[in-house]
C-alpha positions as CSV (number, residue, x, y, z in Angstrom):
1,X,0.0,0.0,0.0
2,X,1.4,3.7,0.0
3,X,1.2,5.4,2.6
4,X,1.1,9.0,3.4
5,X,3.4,8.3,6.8
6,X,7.3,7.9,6.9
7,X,9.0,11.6,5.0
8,X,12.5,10.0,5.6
9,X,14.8,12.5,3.6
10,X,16.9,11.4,1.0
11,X,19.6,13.6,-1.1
12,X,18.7,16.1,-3.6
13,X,16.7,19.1,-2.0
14,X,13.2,19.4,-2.0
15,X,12.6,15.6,-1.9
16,X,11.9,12.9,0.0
17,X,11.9,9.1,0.3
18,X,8.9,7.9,-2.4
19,X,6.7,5.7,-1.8
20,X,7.5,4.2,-5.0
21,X,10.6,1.5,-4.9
22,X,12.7,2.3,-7.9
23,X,11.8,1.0,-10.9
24,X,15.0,-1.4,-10.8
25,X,15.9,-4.0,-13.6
26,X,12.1,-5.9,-13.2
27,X,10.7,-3.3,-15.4
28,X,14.1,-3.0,-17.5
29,X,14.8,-4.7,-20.8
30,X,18.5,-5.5,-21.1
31,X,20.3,-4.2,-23.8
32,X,19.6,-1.2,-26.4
33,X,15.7,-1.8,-26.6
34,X,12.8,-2.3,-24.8
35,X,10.1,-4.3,-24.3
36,X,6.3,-3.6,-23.5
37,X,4.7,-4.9,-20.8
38,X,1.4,-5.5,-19.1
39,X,0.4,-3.7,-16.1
40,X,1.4,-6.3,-14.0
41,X,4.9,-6.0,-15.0
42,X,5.0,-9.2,-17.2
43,X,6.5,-9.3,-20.7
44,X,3.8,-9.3,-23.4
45,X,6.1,-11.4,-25.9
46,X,4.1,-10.0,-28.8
47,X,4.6,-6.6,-28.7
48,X,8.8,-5.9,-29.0
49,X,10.4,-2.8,-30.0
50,X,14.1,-2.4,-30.5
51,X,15.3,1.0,-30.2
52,X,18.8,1.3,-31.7
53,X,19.4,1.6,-35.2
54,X,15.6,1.1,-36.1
55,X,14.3,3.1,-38.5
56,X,11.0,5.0,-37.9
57,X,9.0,6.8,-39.5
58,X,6.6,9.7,-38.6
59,X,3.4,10.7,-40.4
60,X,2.1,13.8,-38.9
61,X,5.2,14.5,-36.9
62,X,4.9,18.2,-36.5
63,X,2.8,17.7,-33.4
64,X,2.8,18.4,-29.9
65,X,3.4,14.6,-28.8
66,X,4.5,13.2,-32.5
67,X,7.8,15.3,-32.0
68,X,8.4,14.8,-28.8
69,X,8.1,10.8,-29.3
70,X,10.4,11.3,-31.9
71,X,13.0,13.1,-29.8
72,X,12.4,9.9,-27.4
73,X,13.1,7.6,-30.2
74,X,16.4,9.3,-31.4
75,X,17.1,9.3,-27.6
76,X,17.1,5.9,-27.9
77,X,19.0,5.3,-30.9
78,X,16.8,5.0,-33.3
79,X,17.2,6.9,-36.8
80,X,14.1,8.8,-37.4
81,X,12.4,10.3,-40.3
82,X,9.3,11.9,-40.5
83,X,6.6,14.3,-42.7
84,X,4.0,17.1,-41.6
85,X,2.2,19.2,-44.2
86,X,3.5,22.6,-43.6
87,X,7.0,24.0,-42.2
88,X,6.6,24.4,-38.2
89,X,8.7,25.8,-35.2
90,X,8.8,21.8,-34.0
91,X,10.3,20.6,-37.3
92,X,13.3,22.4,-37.1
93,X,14.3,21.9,-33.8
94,X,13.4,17.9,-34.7
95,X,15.6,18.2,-38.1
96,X,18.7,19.8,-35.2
97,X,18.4,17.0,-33.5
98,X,19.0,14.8,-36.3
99,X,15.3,13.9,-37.7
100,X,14.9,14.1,-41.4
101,X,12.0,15.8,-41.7
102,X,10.5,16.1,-45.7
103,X,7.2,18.9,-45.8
104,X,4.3,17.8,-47.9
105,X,3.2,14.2,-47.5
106,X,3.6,12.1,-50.2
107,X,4.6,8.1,-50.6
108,X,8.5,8.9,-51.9
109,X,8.8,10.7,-48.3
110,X,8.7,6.9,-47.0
111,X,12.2,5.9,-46.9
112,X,13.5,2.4,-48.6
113,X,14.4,0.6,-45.6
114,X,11.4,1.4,-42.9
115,X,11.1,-1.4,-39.5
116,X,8.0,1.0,-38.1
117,X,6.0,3.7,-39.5
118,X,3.9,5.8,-36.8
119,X,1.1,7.9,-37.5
120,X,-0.8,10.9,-35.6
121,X,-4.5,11.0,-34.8
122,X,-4.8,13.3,-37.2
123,X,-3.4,11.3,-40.7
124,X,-6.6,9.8,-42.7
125,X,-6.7,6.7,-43.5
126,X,-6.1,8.1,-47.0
127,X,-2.7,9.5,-46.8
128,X,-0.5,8.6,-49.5
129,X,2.5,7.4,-47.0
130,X,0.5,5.8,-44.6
131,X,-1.0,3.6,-48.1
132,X,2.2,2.6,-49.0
133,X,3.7,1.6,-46.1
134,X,0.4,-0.5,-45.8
135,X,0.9,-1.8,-49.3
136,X,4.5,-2.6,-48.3
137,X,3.6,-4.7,-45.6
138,X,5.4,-2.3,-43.1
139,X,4.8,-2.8,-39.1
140,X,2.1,0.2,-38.8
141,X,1.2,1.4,-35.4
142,X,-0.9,4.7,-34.3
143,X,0.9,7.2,-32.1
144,X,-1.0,6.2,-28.8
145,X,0.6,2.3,-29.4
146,X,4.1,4.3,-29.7
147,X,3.4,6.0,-26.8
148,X,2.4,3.2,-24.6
149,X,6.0,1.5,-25.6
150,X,8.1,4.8,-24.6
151,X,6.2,4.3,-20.9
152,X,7.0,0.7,-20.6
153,X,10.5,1.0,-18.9
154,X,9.7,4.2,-17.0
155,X,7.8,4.9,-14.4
156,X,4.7,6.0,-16.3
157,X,2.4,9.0,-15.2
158,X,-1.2,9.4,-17.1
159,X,-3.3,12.0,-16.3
160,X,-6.8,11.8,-17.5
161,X,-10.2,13.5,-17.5
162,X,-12.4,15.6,-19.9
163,X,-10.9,18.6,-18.4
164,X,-7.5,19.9,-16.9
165,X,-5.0,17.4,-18.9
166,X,-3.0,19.5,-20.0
167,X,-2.4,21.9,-16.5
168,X,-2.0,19.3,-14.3
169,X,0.5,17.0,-16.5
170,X,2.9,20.2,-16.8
171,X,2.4,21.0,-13.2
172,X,3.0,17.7,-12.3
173,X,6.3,17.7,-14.9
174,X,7.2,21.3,-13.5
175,X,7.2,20.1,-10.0
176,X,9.5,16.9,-10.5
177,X,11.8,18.9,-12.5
178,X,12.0,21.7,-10.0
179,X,12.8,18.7,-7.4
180,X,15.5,17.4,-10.0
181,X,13.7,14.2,-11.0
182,X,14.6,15.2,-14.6
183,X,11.2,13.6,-16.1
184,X,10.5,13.2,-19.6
185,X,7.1,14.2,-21.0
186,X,4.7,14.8,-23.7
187,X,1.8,17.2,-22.8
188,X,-0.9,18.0,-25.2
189,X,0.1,21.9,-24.9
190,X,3.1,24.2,-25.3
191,X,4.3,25.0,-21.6
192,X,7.0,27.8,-21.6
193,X,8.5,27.2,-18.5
194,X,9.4,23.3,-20.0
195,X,10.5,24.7,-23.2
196,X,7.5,22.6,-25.1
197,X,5.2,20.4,-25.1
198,X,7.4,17.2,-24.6
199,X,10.9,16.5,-23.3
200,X,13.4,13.6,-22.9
201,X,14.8,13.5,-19.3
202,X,17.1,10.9,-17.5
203,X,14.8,10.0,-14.8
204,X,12.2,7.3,-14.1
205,X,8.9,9.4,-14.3
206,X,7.6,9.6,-17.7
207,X,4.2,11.8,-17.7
208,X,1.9,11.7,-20.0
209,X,-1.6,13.5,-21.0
210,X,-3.8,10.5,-21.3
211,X,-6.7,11.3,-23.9
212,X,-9.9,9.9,-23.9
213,X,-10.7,10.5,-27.8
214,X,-10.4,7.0,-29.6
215,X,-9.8,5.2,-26.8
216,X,-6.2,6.6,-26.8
217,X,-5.3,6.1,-23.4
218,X,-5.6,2.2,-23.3
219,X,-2.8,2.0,-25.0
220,X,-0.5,3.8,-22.4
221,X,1.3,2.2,-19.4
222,X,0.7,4.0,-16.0
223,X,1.9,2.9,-12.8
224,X,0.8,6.4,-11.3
225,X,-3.1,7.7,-13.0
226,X,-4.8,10.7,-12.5
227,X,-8.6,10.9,-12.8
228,X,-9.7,14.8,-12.9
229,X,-13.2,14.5,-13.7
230,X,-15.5,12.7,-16.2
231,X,-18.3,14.6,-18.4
232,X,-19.9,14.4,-21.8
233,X,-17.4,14.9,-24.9
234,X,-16.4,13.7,-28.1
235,X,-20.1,12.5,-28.7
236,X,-18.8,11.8,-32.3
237,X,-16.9,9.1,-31.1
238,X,-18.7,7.8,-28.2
239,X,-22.6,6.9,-27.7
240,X,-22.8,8.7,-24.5
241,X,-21.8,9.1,-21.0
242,X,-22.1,5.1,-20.0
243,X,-19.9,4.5,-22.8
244,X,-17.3,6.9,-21.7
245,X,-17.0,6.2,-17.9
246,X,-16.5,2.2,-19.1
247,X,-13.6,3.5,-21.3
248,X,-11.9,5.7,-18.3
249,X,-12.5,2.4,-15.8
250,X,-10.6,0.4,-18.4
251,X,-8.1,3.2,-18.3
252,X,-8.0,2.9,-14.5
253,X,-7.8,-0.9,-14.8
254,X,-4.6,-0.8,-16.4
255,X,-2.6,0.2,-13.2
256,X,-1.0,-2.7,-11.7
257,X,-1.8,-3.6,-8.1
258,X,1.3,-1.9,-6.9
259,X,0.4,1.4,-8.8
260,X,-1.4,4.2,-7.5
261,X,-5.0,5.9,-9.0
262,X,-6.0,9.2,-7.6
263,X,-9.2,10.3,-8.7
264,X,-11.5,13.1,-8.0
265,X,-13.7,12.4,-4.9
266,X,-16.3,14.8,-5.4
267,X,-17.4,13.8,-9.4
268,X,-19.5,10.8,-9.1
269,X,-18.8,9.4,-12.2
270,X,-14.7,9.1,-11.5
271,X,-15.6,7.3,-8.1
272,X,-17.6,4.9,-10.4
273,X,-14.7,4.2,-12.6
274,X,-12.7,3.0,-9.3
275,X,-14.6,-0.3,-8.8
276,X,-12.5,-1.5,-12.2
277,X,-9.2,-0.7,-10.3
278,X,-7.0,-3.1,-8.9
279,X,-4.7,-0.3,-7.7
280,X,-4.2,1.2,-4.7
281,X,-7.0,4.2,-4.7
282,X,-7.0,7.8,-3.2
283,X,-9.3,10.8,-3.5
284,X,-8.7,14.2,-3.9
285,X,-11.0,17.4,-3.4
286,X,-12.1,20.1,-1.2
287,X,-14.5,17.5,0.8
288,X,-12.9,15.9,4.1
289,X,-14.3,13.1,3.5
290,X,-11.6,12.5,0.6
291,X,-7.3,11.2,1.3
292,X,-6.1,14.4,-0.5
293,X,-8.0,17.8,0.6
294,X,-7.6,21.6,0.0
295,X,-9.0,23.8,2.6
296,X,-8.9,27.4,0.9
297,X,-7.7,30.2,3.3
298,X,-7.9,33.2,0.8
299,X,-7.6,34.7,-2.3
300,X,-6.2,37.6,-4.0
301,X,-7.0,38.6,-7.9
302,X,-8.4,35.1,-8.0
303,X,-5.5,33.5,-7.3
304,X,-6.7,31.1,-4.0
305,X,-4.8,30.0,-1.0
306,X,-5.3,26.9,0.0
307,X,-4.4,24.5,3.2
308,X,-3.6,20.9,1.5
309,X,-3.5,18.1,4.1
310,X,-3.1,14.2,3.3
311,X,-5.7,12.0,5.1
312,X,-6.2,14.6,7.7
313,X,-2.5,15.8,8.6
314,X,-1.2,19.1,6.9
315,X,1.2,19.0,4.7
316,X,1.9,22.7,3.5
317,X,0.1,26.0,2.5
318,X,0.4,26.3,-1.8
319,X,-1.0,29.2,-3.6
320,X,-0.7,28.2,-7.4
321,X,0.3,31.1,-9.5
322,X,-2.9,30.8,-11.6
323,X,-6.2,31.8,-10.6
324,X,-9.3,29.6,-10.8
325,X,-10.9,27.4,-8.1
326,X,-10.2,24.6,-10.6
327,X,-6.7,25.2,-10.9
328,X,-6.4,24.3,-6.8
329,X,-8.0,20.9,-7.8
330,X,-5.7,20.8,-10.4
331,X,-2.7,21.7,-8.4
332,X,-3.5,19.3,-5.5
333,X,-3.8,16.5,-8.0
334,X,-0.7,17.5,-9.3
335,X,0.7,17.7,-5.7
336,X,-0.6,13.9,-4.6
337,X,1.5,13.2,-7.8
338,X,4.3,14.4,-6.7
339,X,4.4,13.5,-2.8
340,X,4.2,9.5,-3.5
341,X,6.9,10.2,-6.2
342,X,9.6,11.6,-3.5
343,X,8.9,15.2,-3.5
344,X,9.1,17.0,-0.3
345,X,5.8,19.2,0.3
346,X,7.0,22.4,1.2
347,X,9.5,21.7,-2.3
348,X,6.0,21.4,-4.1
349,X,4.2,24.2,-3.2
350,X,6.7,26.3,-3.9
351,X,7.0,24.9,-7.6
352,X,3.3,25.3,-7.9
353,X,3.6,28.7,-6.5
354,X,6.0,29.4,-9.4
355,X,4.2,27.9,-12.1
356,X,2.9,30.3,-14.9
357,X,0.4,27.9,-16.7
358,X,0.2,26.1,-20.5
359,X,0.2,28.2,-23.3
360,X,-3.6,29.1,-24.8
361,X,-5.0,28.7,-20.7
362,X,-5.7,32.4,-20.3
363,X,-2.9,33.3,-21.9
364,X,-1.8,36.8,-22.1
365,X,-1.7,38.0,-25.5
366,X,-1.4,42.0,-25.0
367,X,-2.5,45.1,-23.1
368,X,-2.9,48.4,-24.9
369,X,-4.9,51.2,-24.5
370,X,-6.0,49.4,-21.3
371,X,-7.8,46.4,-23.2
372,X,-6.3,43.3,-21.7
373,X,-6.9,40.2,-24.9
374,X,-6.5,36.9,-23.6
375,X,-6.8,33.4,-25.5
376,X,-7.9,30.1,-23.9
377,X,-8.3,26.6,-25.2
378,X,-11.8,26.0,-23.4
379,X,-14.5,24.3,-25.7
380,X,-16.6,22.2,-23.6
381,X,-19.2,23.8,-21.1
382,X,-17.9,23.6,-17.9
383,X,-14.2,24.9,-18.9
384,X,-16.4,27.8,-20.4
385,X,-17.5,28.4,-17.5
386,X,-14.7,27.7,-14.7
387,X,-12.1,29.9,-16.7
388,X,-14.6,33.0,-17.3
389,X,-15.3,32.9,-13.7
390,X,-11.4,32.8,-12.9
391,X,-10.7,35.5,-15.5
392,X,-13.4,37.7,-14.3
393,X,-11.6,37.5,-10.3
394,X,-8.3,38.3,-11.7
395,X,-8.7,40.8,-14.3
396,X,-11.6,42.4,-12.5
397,X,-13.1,43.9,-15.9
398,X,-15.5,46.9,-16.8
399,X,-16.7,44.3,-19.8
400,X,-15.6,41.5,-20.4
401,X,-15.7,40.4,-24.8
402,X,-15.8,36.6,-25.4
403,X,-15.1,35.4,-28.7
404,X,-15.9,31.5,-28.5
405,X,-15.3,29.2,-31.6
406,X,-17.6,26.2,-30.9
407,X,-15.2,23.9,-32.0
408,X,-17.3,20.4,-34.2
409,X,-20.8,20.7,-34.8
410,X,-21.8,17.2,-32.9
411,X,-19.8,18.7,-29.9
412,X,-22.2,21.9,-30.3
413,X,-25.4,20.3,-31.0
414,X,-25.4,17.6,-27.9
415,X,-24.3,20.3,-25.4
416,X,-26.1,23.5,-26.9
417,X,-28.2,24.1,-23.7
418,X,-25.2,23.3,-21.7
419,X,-23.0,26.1,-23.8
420,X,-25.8,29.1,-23.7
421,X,-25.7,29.0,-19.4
422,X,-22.0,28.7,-19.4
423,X,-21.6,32.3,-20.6
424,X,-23.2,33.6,-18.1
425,X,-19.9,35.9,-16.6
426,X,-19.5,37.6,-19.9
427,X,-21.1,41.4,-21.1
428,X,-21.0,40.2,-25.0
429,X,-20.6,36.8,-26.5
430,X,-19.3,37.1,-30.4
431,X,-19.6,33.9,-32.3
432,X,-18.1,33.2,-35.5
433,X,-18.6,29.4,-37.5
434,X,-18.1,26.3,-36.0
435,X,-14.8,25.3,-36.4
436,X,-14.9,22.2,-38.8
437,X,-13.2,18.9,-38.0
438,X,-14.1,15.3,-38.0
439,X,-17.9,16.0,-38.3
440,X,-19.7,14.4,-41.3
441,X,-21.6,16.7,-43.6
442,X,-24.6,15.5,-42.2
443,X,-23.8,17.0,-39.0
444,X,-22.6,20.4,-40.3
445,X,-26.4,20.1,-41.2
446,X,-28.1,20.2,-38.3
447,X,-26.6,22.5,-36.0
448,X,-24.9,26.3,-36.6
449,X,-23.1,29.1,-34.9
450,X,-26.8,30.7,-35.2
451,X,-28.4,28.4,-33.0
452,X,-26.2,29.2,-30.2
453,X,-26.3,33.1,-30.4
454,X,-30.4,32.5,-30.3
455,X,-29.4,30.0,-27.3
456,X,-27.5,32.1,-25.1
457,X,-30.5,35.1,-26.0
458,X,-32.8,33.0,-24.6
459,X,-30.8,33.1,-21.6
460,X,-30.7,36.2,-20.8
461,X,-27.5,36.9,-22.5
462,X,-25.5,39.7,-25.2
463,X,-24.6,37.5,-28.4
464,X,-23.7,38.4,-31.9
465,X,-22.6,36.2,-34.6
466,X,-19.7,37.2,-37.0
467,X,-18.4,34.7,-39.4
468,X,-15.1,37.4,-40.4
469,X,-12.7,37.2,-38.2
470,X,-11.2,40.6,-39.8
471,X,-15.0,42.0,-38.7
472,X,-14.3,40.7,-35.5
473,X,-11.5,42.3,-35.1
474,X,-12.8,45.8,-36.5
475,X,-16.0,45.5,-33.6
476,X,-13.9,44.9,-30.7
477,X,-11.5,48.1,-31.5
478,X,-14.5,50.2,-31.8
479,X,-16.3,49.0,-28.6
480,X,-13.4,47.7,-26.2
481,X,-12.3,49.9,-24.0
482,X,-10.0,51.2,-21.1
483,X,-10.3,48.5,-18.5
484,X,-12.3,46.1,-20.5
485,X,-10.8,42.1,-21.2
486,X,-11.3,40.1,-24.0
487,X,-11.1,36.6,-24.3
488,X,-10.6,34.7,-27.4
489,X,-11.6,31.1,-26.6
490,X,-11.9,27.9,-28.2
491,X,-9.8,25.1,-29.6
492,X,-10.0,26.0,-33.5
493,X,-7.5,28.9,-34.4
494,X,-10.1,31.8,-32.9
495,X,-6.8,32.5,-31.4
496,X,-5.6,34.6,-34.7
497,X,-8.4,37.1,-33.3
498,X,-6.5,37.8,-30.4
499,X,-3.1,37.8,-31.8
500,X,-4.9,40.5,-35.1
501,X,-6.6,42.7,-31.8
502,X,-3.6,43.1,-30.6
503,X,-1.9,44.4,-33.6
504,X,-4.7,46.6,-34.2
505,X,-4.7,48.3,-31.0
506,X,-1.2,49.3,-31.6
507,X,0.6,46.6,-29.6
508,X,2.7,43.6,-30.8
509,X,1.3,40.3,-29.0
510,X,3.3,38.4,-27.0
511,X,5.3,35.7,-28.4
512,X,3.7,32.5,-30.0
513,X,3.7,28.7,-28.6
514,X,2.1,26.3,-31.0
515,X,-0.2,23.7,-29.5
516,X,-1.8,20.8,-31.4
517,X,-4.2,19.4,-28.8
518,X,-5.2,15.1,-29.3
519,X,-8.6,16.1,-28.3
């Protein structure tokens, strides 16, 4: 079992003794490779990767967790290749590490001799290099699969949920760094403070932003999971909400007996999901019924202070740099985490109390003429409405603009009701189009940017839509004033708004990270 009890120190500063042994040569393969392995720590036999001089190639690998499993891979040894459709930031820094990266897809871009080809989420089944390496009879796996074999022989940390994935993987990451646990990572976000979204380290701890979209995250190997919360989403892949919580308690059911699942306490349906779990289990929240609890003390500009005790004994006082009542569950996930990985308590507040946040969660994109223009990544309901809330308390508008992209029609038209209340903390709602992806045309059919303006009327609320982003952009100069904020929100590109406000005003925005979410 682990056990909150027994903080014997151990050398490095700001950590502990973990209640995790070391990984030790159990989990190791021997030798330049390694081998995957089921949760119980017992070889598979069918699934075997060598690492060193393998070749690989990457369809798709201009994103977020594609390059960073290729910087894994040539890590390891292995001599990567790899194709994205357009030039990017992460494709030069992969092609200086020595990746040989071709733009434009195209079947040549396969290279003669190929032992595994790896291909993103996002690559149709149509794409002329993923066809011929089928036609060629090459060993074809999807990213997820890769990903799950990079875990195997590390001590792998997934954090799940339909919301907060992305915060609480790089504040996890943030805090085991800052404790010199050197992880490595791939986070489904840019995070300045780690450079990017994904990063070879030399340590065990290998954490990882375990997506729910396709089933993605049964493929990954967790001896630590995280289970933020569980809600309604990507009803274009799933029938409903039964269907999703049996996919997150197989998720759960992949931590071995001697793993550890933290889950939220206070959302019913991750408690459900812990009756699949063979795992030792612990709760988090603000309720003291749960092992992990956050007592808030105070809070300034929306950023909250917050007691956080462990099964009733206090472990430190941690006031995460980013505001939100969310953020604190975030954060004390993040902190569990951390604590049964080695990390001394007092060491992890102060990382958490340092930690600025993922790139596109209310991020700062300017101030002029007294307009603050933010840009967030929220799309579903409740995100809407837990970051609106937090950006109201710390920016303390006149009026607050939002600018929300619905982002895929089935997405829009299941949770339309749900979407018009969320608003609720914002003066004017501006809608442009739905932001098209993976819906049929069907779809596109029944539901529009329309319907949701007319929603969010209905409730009470200001709403406009404008298909031009260039109009957009023209409204908000005209009506945004000294002291007012405005939001750009969504997980389409309604961040060019923002970045084109900014411009307009008179500013320059602040400095791009590039992002490409799984889900």
């Amino acid at each position: 079992m682990l056990q909150g009890a027994g903080t014997r120190r151990v050398s490095g500063e700001g950590r502990r003794a973990p209640m995790f042994p070391p990984v030790g040569e159990h989990f190791r393969v021997p030798g330049p490779g390694w081998r995957a392995r089921r949760p119980g720590g017992e070889a598979t036999g069918e699934r075997r990767l060598e690492a060193m001089g393998r070749r690989v190639h990457m369809i798709g690998v201009g994103g977020c967790g594609m390059s960073g499993a290729a910087a894994v891979l040539c890590r390891r040894g292995a001599i990567v290749s790899g194709s994205d459709r357009a030039s990017s930031a992460a494709l030069l820094r992969l092609a200086e590490q020595g990746v040989h990266i071709r733009t434009g897809q195209c079947a040549e871009n396969l290279p003669e001799q190929c032992d595994l080809v790896v291909y993103s989420a996002a690559v149709p089944e149509s794409n002329p290099e993923l066809q011929a390496a089928r036609r060629r009879g090459c060993r074809v796996i999807k990213y997820a699969e890769l990903l799950g074999l990079l875990m195997a022989d590390r001590r792998g940390i997934g954090v799940a949920g339909t919301h907060g994935k992305s915060t609480t993987s790089a504040m996890v990451t943030y805090v085991l760094r800052e404790a010199g646990l050197d992880p490595s990572f791939v986070i489904g976000a840019t995070v300045e403070q780690l450079g990017s979204g994904s990063g070879v380290g030399e340590g065990e701890a290998f954490v990882v932003e375990a997506c729910e979209y396709d089933r993605s995250f049964l493929n990954l190997r967790p001896r630590t999971a995280v289970i933020l919360n569980i809600e309604e989403d990507h009803l274009d892949y799933y029938s409903g909400l039964e269907e999703i919580v049996a996919s997150f308690s197989a998720f759960a059911a992949l931590v071995p007996s001697d793993g550890l699942l933290l889950v939220n306490g206070e959302d019913r349906n991750a408690v459900r999901v812990t009756e699949a779990a063979s795992a030792t289990v612990e709760t988090f929240g603000f309720d003291g019924g749960t092992d992990w609890r956050a007592e808030i003390t105070g809070s300034a500009h929306g950023r909250m202070r917050f007691n956080m005790h462990y099964r009733g004994e206090f472990l430190a006082e941690v006031m995460p740099a980013i505001p939100g009542r969310h953020n604190v569950a975030n954060a004390l996930a993040a902190a569990a985490v951390c604590y049964h990985h080695g990390v001394d308590p007092q060491a992890i507040a102060k990382a958490l109390g340092r930690f600025r946040g993922a790139y596109r969660r209310l991020t700062l994109r300017g101030q002029v003429r007294g307009v603050s223009v933010v840009d967030d990544y929220a799309h579903h309901p409740t995100e809407i409405q837990a970051t609106l809330r937090a950006a109201r308390d710390f920016y303390t508008p006149t009026r607050m603009y939002v600018v929300f992209q619905p982002h895929q029609h089935s997405r829009t038209r299941f949770l339309l009701s749900d979407f018009a209340r969320s608003f609720g903390a914002a003066d004017v709602v501006v809608v442009p189009d739905i932001y098209f992806v993976r819906d049929s045309a069907a779809e596109r059919d029944l539901v529009s940017a329309i319907d949701l303006v007319r929603q969010i009327h209905l409730n009470g609320g200001e709403a406009r839509y404008e298909p031009d982003f260039d109009r957009i952009v023209e409204m908000l100069c005209v009506e945004a004033a000294e002291g007012d904020l405005v939001i750009t929100m969504g997980a389409g590109d309604v961040w060019r708004i923002a970045d084109r406000l900014v411009a307009r005003l008179g500013g320059s925005a602040a400095p791009d990270g590039t992002s490409t979410p799984r889900c």
